[in-house]
C-alpha positions as CSV (number, residue, x, y, z in Angstrom):
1,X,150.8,19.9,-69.0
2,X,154.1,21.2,-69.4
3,X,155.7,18.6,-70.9
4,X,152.4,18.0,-73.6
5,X,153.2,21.2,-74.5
6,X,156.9,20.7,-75.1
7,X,156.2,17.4,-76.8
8,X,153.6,19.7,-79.1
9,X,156.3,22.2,-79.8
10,X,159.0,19.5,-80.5
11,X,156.3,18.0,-83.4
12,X,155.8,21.1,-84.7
13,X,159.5,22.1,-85.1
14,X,160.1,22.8,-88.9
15,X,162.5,20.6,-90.4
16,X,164.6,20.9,-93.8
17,X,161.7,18.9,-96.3
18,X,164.7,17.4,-98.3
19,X,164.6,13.9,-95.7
20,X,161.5,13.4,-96.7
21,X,161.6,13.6,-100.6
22,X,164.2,11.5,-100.4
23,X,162.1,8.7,-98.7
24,X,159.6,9.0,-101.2
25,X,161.9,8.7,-103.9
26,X,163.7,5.8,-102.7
27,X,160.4,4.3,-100.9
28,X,158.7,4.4,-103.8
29,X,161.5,2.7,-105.8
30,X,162.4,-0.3,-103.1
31,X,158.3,-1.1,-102.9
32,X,158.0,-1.5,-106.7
33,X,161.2,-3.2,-107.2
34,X,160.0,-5.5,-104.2
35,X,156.8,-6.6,-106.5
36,X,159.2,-7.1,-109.7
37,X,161.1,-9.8,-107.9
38,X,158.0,-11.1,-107.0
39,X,157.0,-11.2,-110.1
40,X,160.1,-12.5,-112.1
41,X,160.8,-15.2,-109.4
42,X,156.8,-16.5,-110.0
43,X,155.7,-15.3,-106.0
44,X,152.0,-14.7,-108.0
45,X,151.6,-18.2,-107.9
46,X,151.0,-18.4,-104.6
47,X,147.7,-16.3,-104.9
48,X,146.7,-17.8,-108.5
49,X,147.3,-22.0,-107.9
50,X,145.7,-22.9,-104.5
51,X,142.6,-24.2,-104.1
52,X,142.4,-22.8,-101.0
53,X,143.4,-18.9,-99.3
54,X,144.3,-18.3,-96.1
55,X,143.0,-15.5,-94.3
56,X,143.3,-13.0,-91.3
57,X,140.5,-12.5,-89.3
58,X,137.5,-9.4,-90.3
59,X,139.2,-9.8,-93.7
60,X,138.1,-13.4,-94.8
61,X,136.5,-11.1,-97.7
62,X,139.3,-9.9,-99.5
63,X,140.2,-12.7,-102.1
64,X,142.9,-13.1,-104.7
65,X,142.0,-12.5,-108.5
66,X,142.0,-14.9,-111.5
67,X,145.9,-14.6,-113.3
68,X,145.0,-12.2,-115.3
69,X,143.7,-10.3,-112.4
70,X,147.0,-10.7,-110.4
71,X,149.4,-9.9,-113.2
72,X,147.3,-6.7,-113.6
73,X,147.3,-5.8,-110.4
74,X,151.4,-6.4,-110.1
75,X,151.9,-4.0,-113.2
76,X,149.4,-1.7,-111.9
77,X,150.9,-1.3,-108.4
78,X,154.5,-1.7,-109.6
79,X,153.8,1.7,-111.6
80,X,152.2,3.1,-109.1
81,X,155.4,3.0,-106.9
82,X,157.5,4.3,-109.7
83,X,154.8,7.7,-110.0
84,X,155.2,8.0,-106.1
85,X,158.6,8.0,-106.3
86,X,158.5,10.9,-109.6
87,X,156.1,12.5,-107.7
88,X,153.5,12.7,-110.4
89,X,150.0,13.1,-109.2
90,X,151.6,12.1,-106.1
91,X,148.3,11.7,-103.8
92,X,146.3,9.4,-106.8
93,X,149.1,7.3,-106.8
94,X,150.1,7.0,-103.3
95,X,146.4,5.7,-102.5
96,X,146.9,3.0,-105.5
97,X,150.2,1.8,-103.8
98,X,148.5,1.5,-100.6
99,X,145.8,-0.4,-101.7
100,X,147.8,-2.7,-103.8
101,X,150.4,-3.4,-101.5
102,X,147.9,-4.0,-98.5
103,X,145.1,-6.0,-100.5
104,X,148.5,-8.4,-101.6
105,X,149.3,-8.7,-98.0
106,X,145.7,-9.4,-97.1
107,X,144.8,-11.5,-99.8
108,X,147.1,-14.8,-98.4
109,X,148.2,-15.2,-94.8
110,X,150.8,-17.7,-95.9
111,X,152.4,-14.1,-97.3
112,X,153.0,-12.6,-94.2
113,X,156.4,-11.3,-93.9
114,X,157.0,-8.6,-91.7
115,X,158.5,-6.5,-93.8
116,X,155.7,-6.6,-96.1
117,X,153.5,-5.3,-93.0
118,X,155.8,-2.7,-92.8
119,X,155.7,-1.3,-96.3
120,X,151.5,-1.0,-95.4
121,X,151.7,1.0,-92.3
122,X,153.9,3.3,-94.2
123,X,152.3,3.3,-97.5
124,X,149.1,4.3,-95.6
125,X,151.2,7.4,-93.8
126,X,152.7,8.3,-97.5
127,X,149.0,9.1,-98.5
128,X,148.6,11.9,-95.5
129,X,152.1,13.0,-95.4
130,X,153.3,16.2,-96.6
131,X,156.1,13.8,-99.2
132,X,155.0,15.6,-102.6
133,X,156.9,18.4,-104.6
134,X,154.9,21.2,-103.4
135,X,157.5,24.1,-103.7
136,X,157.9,24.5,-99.8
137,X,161.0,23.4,-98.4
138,X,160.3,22.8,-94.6
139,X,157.8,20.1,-92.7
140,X,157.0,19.9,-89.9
141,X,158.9,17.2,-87.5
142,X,156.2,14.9,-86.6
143,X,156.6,13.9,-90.4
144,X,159.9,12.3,-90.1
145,X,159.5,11.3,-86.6
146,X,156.3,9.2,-87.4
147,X,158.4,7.2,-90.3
148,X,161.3,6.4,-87.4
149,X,158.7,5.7,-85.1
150,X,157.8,2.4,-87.3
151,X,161.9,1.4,-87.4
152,X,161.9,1.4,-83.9
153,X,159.1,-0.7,-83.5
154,X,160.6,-3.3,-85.7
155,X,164.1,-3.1,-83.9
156,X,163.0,-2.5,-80.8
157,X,160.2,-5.7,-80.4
158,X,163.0,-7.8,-82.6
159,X,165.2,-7.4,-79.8
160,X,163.1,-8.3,-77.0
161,X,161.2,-10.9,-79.1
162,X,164.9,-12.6,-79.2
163,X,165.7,-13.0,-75.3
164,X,164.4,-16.4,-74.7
165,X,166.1,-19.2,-73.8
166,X,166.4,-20.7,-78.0
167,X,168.1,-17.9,-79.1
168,X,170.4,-17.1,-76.4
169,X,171.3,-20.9,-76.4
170,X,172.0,-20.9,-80.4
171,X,169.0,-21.9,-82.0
172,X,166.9,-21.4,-84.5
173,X,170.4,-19.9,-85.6
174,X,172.3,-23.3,-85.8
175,X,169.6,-24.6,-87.9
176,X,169.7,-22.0,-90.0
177,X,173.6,-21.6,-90.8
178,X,173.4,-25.6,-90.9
179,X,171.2,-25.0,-93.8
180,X,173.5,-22.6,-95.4
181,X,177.0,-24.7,-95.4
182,X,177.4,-24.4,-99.2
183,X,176.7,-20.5,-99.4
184,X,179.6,-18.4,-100.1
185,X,180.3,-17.2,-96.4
186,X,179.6,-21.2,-95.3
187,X,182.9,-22.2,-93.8
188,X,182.0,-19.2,-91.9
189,X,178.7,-20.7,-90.6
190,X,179.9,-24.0,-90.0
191,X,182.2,-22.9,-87.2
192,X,181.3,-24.1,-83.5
193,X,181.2,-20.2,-82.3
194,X,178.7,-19.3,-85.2
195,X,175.4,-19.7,-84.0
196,X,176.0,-17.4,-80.6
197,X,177.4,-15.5,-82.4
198,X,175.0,-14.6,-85.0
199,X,172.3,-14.8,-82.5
200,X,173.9,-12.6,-79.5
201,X,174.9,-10.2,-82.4
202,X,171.4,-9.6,-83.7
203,X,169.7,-9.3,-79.9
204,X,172.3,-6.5,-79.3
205,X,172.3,-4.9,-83.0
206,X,168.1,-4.8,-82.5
207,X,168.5,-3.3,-78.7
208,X,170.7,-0.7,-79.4
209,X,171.0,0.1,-83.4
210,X,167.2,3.4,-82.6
211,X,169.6,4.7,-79.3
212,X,173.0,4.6,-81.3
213,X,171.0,6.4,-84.6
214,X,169.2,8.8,-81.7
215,X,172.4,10.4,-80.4
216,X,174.3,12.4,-82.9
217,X,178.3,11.1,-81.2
218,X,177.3,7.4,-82.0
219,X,175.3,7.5,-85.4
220,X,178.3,6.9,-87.8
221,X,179.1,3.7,-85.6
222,X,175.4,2.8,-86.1
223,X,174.9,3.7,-89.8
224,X,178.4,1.5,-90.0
225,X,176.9,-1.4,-87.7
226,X,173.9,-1.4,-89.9
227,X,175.5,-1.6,-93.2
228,X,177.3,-4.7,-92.1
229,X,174.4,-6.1,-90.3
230,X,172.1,-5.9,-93.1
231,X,175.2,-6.9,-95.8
232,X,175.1,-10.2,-93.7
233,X,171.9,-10.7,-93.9
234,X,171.6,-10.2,-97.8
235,X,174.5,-13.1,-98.0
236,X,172.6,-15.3,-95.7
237,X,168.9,-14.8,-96.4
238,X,168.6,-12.7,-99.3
239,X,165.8,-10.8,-98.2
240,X,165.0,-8.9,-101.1
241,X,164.3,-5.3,-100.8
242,X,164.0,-5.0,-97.2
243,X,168.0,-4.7,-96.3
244,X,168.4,-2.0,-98.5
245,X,165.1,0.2,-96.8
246,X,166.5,-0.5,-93.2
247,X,169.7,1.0,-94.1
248,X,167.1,4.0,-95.8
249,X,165.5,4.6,-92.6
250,X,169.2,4.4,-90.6
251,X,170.2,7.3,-92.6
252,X,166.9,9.4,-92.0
253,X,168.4,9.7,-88.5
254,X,170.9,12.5,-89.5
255,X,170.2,16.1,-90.4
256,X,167.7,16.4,-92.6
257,X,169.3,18.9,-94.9
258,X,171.8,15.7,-95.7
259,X,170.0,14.6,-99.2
260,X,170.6,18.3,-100.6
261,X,174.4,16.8,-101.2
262,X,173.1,14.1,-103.6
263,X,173.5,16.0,-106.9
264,X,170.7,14.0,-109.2
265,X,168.2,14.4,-106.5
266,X,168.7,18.1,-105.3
267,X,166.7,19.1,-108.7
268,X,163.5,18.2,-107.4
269,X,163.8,19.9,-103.4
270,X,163.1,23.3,-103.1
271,X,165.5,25.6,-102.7
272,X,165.8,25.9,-98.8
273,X,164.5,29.1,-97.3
274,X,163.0,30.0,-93.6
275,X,159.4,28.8,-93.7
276,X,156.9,28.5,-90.6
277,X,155.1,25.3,-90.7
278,X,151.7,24.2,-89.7
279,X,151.5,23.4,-85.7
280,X,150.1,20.1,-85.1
281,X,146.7,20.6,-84.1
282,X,144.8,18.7,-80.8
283,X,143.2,15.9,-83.0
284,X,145.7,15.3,-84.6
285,X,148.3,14.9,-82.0
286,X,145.5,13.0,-80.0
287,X,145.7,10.6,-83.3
288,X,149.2,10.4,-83.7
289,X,148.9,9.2,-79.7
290,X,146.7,6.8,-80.2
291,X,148.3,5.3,-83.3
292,X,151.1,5.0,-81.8
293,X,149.5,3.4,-78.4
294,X,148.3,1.0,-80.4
295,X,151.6,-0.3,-82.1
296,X,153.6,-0.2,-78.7
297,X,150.4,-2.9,-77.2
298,X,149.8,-4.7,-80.0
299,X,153.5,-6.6,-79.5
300,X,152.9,-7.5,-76.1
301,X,149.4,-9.3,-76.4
302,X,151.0,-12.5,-76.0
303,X,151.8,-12.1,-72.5
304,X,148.3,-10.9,-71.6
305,X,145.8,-13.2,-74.2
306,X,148.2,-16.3,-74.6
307,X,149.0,-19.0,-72.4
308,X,151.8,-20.8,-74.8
309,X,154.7,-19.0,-76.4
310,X,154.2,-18.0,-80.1
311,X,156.9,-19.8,-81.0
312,X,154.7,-22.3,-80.5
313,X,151.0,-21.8,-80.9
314,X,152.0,-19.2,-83.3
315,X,149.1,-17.0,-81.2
316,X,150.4,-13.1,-81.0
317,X,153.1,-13.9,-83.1
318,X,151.8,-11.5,-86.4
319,X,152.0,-8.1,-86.3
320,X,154.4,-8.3,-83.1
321,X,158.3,-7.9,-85.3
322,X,159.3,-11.5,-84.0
323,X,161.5,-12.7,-86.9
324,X,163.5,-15.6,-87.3
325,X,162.3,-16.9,-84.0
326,X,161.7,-20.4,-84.8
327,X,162.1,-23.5,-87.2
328,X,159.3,-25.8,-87.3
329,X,159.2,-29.3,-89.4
330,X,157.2,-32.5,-89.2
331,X,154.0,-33.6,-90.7
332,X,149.9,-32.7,-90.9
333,X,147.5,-34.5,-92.1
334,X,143.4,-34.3,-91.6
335,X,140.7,-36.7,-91.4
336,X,137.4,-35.9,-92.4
337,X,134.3,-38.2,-91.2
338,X,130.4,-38.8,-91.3
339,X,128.3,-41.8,-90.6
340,X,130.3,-44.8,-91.9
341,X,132.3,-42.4,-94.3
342,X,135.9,-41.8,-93.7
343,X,138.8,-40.0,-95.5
344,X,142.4,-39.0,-94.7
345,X,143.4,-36.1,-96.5
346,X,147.0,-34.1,-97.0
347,X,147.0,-30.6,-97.7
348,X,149.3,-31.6,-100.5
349,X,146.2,-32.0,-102.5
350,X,144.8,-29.0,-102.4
351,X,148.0,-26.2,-101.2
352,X,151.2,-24.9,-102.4
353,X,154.4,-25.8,-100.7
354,X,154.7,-22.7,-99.2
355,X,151.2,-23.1,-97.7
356,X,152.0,-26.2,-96.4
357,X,154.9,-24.7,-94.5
358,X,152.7,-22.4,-92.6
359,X,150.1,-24.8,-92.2
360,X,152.4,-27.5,-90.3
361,X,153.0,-26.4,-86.8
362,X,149.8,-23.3,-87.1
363,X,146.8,-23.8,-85.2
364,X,144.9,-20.6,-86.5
365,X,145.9,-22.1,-90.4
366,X,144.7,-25.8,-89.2
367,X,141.6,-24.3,-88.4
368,X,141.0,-23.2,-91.6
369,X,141.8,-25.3,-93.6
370,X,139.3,-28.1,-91.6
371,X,136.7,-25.5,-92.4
372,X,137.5,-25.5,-95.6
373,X,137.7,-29.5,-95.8
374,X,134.2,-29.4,-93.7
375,X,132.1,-26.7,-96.2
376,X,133.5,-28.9,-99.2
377,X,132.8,-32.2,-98.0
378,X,129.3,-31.1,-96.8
379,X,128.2,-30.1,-100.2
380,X,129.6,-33.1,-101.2
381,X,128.1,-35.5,-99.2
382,X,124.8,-33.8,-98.3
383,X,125.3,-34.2,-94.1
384,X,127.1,-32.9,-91.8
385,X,130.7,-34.1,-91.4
386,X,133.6,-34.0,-88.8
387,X,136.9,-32.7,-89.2
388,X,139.8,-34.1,-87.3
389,X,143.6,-33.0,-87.4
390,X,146.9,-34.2,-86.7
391,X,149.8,-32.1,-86.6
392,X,153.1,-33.5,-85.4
393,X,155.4,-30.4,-85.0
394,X,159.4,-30.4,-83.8
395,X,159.9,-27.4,-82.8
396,X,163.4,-25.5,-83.2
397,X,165.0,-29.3,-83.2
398,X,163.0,-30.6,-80.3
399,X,161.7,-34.0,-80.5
400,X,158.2,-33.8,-82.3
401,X,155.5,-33.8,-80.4
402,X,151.2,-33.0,-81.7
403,X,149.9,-30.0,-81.9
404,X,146.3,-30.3,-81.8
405,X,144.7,-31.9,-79.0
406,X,143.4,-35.4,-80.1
407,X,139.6,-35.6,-80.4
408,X,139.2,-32.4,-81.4
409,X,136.5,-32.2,-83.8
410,X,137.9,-28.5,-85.7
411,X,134.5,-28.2,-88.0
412,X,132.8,-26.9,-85.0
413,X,135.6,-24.7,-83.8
414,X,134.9,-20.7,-85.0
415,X,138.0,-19.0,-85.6
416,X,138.5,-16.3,-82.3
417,X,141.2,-13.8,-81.3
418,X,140.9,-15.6,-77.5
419,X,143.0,-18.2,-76.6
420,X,142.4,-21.6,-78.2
421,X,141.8,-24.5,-75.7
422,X,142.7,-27.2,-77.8
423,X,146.0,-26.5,-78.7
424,X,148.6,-29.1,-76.7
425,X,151.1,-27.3,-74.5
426,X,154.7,-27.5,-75.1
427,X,155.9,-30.1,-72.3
428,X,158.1,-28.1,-69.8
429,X,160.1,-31.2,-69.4
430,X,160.9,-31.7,-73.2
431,X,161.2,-27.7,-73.2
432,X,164.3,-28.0,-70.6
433,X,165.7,-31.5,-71.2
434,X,165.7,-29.7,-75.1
435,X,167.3,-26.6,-73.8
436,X,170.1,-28.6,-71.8
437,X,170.7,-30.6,-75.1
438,X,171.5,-26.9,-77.1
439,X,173.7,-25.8,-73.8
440,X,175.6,-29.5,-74.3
């Protein structure tokens, strides 16, 4: 009891408001500039030329619009971020940013990045937090601590996501710098060393950059680690936006009062005075809890729901911060059959390249795209009809072996959150004869 009400008091501590307009400023900036590059480098296309959407689960219903549609939608959300980050009828506009950025996210599940996940959970909190110009210059603690909360998730399940036997033997990494050799920092990737290096350096930068920011004698060498962490990054993967808001939320770590030293932005804090701020009340707190409950569970599902790794069967691997895990190449194809009719089909017919990536090598994605092949070729053919996959997948460089287990007729499969029994096992032999090969 004691310590719930220490906790209480800590959350309700006032804190210097300045921290937090300067996340809405700069929040509202990097998620707006994150749809222009979308839209400049043609990214609508991937919700305006399929024939076909993926979905997530529960929202199968939440489809992409015509061009026209889309391009509106970009513009409309795009300004929306901008009038966040003014602060001009802050609230309308925050709820508009939410909704556009989440309904993007939702709308293809080929999309999923999860830094685009990220910019939802904290577009929903920008609607409820006190972010706007309201003349007070105080907020209350749980404010700020709820937006690091969310960076430590995504460091912190990062980290652990990385300690298996791939990466702490090189790889995906070696694929990856492989694939970079002509970048600007290439004869830098190409050296033996490279991969463990890159790989060892990320597990520790994940585990340790939320306890270096935490404790005030090691944040400049943390803000400094970051800066070069995400710099490398930028050269290697480009990564749009999302470098630039990790090293927003690194520097949300120190004193809050820090952003009254920026000249342009001090104009619109209020002048800093002694204010009392609202106590967090029961239900709230009891929400806050059960939010973040939630968030710490949800990451681990795998280890309770799923028999295969993600990395693999790609089951628990959204929504749990495991990035650049694992490389995944080879071929699908489907075959669709009813009486004496037969007809082998490739995606390539009816999804983007991008989609196609996903597809290959994603059980969950295979499954809906035979329903989709099944409801079309029903209508077309006026009886029911069978849907077949094949789905050779190599698997971080292994040797590629299927997928989906042979005979399995997917149009009668309904799409579950369970475990599905007719994805193939990764062979444990393959798994260690591969994982001596990397050591070699």
């Amino acid at each position: 009891m004691v310590f719930i009400f220490l906790m209480i008091g800590a959350l309700s501590r006032p804190i210097d408001k300045a921290i937090l307009i300067y996340f809405r400023i700069c929040t509202g900036i990097l998620m707006s500039q994150e749809l222009i590059n979308s839209l400049i480098i043609g990214k609508y296309r991937e919700y305006t030329d399929p024939q076909f959407h993926f979905s997530y689960q529960f929202f199968e219903w939440v489809k992409p619009w015509p061009y026209h549609g889309m391009i509106l939608q970009y513009l409309v959300t795009i300004f929306a971020g901008f009038m966040v980050a003014a602060g001009i009828g802050y609230r309308f506009f925050a709820i508009v940013l939410f909704l556009g950025n989440t309904s993007f996210f939702l709308m293809e599940m080929s999309e999923y990045i999860n830094h685009h996940y990220l910019y939802c959970l904290l577009s929903f909190w920008m609607i409820f937090l006190p972010l706007k110009n309201d003349g007070k210059s105080t907020a209350p603690a749980w404010a700020l601590y709820l937006i690091l909360f969310h960076m430590a998730l995504a460091y912190f399940f990062g980290g652990i996501a990385k300690l298996n036997s791939d990466w702490l033997n090189g790889t995906p990494m070696d694929l990856f710098l492989a694939a970079r050799a002509n970048y600007p920092l290439g004869f830098l990737y190409s050296q033996s060393w490279a991969p463990l290096f890159f790989s060892y350096g990320g597990v520790a930068f994940d585990l340790l950059i939320v306890p270096m920011m935490i404790f005030p004698r090691t944040r400049k060498i943390g803000l400094a680690a970051s800066v070069v962490f995400h710099l490398s990054n930028v050269m290697m993967f480009g990564l749009a936006t999302f470098p630039w808001f990790s090293l927003l939320l690194t520097s949300m770590f120190f004193d809050p009062s820090w952003p009254r030293k920026i000249p342009y932005l001090n104009q619109f804090i209020a002048p800093k005075k002694d204010e009392a701020v609202k106590p967090i009340g029961p239900v709230l707190a009891g929400l806050l809890a059960i939010y973040a409950l939630v968030h710490v569970t949800l990451p681990l599902r795998h280890f309770v729901l799923y028999p295969e790794s993600p990395n693999w069967s790609e089951e628990g691997h959204m929504f749990s911060w495991r990035m650049m895990l694992r490389s995944k190449s080879g071929n699908v194809y489907f075959t669709v059959m009813s009486g004496d009719k037969k007809l082998i089909i490739s995606p390539k017919e009816y999804l983007t390249q991008r989609q196609i990536n996903d597809l290959l090598g994603n059980p969950e994605m295979i499954l809906q795209f035979s329903h989709f092949l099944r409801d079309r070729f029903q209508m077309e053919w006026k009886m029911p009809v069978e849907v077949y996959a094949s789905s050779r997948v190599s698997l971080n460089g292994r040797p590629a072996v299927e997928i989906i287990k042979p005979g399995t007729n997917l149009a009668k499969i309904e799409r579950s959150v369970k475990a599905y029994d007719w994805i193939m096992p990764l062979n444990q032999e393959l798994l260690s004869s591969s994982d001596e090969g990397q050591k070699r």
